[in-house]
DOKOLDO-14735 format. One record per residue (C-alpha): x, y, z. Coordinates in Angstrom, 1 decimal, decimal comma. Layout:
! DOKOLDO-14735
node x X&y Y&z Z
...
This chain:
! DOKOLDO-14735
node x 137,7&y -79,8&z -39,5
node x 135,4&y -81,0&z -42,6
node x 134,4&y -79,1&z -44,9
node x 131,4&y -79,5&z -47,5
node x 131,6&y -77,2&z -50,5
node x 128,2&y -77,2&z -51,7
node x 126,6&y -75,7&z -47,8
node x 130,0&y -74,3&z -46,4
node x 128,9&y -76,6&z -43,3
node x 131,9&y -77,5&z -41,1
node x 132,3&y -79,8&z -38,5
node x 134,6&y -79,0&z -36,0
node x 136,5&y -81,7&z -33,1
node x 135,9&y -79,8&z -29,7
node x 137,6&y -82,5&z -27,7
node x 134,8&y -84,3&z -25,9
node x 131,8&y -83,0&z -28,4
node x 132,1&y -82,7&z -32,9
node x 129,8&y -79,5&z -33,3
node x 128,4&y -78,5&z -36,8
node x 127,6&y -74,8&z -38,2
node x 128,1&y -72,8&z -41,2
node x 131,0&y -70,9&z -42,1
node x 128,4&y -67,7&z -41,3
node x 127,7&y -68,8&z -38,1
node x 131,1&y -69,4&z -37,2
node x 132,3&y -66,4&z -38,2
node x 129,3&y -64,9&z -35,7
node x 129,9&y -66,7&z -33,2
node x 134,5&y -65,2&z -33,4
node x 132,4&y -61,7&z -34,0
node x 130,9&y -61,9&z -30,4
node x 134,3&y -63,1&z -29,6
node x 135,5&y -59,6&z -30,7
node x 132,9&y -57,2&z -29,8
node x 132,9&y -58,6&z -26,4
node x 136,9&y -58,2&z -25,9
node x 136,4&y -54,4&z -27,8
node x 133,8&y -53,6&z -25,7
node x 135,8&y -54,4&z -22,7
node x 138,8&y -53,0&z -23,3
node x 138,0&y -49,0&z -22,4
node x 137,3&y -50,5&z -18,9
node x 140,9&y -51,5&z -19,0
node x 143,5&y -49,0&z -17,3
node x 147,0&y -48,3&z -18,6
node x 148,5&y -50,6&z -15,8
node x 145,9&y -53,4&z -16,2
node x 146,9&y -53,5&z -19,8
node x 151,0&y -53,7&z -18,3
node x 149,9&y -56,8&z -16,5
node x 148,0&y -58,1&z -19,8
node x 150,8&y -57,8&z -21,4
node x 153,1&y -59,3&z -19,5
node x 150,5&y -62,3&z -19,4
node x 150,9&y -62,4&z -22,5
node x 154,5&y -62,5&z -23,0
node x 155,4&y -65,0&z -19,8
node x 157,0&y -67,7&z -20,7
node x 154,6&y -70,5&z -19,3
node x 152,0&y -70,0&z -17,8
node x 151,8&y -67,4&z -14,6
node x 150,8&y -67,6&z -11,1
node x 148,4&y -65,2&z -9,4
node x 151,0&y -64,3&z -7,1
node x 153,7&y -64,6&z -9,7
node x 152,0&y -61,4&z -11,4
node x 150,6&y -59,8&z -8,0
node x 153,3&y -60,8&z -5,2
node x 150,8&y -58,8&z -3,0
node x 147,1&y -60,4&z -4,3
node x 143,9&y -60,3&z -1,9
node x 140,6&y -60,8&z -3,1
node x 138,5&y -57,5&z -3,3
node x 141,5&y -56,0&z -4,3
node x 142,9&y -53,8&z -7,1
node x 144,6&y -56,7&z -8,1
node x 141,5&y -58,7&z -7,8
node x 139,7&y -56,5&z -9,7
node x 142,2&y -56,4&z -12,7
node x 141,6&y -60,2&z -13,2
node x 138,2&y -60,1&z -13,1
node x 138,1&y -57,7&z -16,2
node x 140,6&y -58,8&z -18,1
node x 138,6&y -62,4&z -17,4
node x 135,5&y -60,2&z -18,1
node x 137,5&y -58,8&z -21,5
node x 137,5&y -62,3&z -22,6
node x 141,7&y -62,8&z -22,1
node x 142,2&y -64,8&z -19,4
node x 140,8&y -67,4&z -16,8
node x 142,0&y -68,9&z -14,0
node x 143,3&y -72,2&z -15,2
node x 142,4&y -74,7&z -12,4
node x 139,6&y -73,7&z -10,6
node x 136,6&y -70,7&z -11,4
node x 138,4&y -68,6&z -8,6
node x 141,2&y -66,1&z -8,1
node x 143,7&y -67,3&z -5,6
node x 147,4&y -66,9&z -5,4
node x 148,5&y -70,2&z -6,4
node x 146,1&y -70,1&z -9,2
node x 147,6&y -70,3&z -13,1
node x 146,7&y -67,3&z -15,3
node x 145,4&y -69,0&z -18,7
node x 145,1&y -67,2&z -21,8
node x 142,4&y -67,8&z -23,8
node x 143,1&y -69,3&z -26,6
node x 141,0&y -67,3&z -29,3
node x 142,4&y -64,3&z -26,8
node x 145,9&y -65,4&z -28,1
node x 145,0&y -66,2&z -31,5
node x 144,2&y -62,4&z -31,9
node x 146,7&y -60,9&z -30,1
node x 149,2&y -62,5&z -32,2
node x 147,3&y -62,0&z -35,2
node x 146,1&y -58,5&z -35,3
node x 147,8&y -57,0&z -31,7
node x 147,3&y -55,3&z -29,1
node x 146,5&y -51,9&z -30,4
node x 144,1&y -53,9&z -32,7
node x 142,5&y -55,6&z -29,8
node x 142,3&y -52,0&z -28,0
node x 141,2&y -50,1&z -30,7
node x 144,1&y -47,6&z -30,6
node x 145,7&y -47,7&z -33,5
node x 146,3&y -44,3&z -35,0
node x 146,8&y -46,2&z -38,7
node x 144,2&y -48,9&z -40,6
node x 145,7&y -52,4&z -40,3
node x 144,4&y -54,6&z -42,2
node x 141,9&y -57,2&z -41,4
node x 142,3&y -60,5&z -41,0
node x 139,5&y -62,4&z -42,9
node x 139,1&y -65,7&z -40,6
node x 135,6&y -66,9&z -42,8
node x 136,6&y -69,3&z -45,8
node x 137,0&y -68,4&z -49,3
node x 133,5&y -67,5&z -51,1
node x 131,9&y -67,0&z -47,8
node x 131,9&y -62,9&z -47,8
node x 131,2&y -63,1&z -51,5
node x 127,7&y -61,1&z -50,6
node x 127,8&y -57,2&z -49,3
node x 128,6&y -57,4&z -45,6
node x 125,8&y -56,0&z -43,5
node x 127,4&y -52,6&z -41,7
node x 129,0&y -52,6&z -38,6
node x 127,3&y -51,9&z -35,3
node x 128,7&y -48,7&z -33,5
node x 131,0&y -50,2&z -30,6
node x 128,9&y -49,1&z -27,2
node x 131,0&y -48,2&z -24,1
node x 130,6&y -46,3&z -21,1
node x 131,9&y -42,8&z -21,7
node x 135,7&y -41,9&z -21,4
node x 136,5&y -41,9&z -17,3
node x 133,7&y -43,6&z -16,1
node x 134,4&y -46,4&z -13,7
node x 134,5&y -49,7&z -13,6
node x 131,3&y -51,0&z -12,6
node x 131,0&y -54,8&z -11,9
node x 127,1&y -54,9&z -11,2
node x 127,3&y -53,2&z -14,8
node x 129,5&y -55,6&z -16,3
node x 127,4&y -57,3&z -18,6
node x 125,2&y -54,1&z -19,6
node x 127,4&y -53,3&z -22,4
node x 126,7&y -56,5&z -24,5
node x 123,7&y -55,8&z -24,6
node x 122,3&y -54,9&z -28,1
node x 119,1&y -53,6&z -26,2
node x 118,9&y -49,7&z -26,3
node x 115,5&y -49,4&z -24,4
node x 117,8&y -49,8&z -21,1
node x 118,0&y -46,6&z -18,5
């Protein structure tokens, strides 16, 4: 990563493409990041959150059937990848498809916050203030933040919805 001082412009090594942004748009673009995966996560049952966990914690990287001995598509188990996929933690590694013999990847921003601020950070449960983790460089929040939007989510017990799955990322309150 390169830093200039003068415009905070960094430019960062993607592998196959060098990209250059501001620290501000950056730190946008990781904010997305977040509101998307917080946005997600009252979607995410008790039991789906075991399994993320234990994601999380495996060793190397998990099979499919490793995690669900029993998987099918268009089943519960099916449907637990997709939203934690949809939550922004995990993708199947090889190919865009759930399938027994697929590897579970964690994302690796999903990882970076998990280990960084946790779970009950991640899942908006905690029942104390932890403190935030500023991931912008120094000087860049020098000016008065702009306030926080008001996280949307269906309300407590409504289902999973897949045709719906996108809806709340939407900034667009004109929508029935």
């Amino acid at each position: 990563m390169h830093l200039t001082h003068a415009e905070h412009e960094l430019e960062l090594d993607l592998g196959p493409v060098t990209v250059s942004c501001t620290a501000d748009e950056l730190a946008a673009a990781l904010t997305g990041l977040v509101r998307e995966m917080r946005a997600a996560a009252p979607f995410i049952r008790p039991d789906e959150r075991d399994t993320l966990r234990a994601i999380m914690d495996h060793a190397g990287v998990p099979t499919v059937g490793e995690m669900f001995p029993d998987f099918a598509r268009d089943s519960d188990a099916h449907t637990t990848l997709r939203k934690l996929r949809t939550a922004q933690f995990i993708r199947p590694q090889d190919r865009d498809r759930w399938a027994v013999e697929e590897h579970i990847e964690v994302k690796p921003f999903a990882r970076l916050l998990w280990e960084r601020l946790g779970e009950a950070h991640l899942f908006g449960d905690l029942s104390e203030p932890v403190e935030e983790i500023d991931l912008a460089l120094p000087g860049v929040n020098d000016s008065e933040p702009a306030p926080e939007e008001k996280q949307k989510g269906k309300p407590d017990g409504e289902e999973w919805n897949e045709a719906d799955v996108l809806d709340f990322l939407s900034d667009d309150d004109t929508k029935d």
